[in-house]
C-alpha positions in Angstrom: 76.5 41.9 54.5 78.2 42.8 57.7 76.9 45.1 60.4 78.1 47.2 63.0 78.9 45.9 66.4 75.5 46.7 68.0 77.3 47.8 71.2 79.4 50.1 69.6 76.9 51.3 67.8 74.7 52.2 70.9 77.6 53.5 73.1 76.3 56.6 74.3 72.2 56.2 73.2 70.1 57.7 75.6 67.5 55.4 76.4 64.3 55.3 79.0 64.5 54.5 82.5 62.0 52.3 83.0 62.0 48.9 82.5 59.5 48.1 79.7 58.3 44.9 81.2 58.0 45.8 85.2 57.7 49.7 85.2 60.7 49.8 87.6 62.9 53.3 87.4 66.4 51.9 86.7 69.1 53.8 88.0 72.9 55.4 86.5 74.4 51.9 87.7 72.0 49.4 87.5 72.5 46.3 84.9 70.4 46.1 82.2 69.1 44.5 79.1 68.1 45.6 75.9 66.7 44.4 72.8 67.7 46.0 69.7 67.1 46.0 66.0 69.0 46.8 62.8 67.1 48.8 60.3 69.2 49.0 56.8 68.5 53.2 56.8 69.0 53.9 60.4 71.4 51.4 61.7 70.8 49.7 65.4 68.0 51.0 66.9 66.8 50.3 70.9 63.6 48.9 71.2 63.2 47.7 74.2 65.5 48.2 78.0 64.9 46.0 81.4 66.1 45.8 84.5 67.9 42.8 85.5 65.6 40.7 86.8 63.1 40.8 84.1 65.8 41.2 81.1 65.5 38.3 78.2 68.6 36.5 77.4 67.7 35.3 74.4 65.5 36.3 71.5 62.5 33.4 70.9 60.9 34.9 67.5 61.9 37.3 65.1 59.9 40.5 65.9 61.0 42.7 63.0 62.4 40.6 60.1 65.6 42.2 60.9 68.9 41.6 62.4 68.5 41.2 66.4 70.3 41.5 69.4 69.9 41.5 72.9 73.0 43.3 74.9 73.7 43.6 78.5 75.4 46.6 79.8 75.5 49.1 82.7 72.6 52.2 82.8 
């Protein structure tokens, strides 16, 4: 089955603004990373947001038996 394109799909999610792995506030602007999930009854979900210098490029295991992602885009 296909899904959604995950950024599409999260165009316009609000999100926190603090980076889940350093506790730095992230700022409108800044470049970030996030990790997020596709759930068959709610679609792509955000888990997870960092800043840019302690954002994962890649996803090592599966975390939620689930489609994955990680996207980059601007807070």
């Amino acid at each position: 089955m296909s899904r959604p394109n995950p950024v599409k799909a999260l165009n316009g999610v609000r999100s926190g603004h603090i980076c889940d792995r350093c506790n730095k506030e992230v700022q409108t602007g800044d470049m970030v990373r996030a990790y997020a999930a596709h759930y068959d009854r709610d679609g792509w979900m955000l888990r997870r947001l960092w800043c840019e210098e302690c954002g994962d490029s890649a996803i090592g295991e599966g975390t939620d038996g689930t489609d994955e992602a990680i996207i980059e885009a601007v807070l």
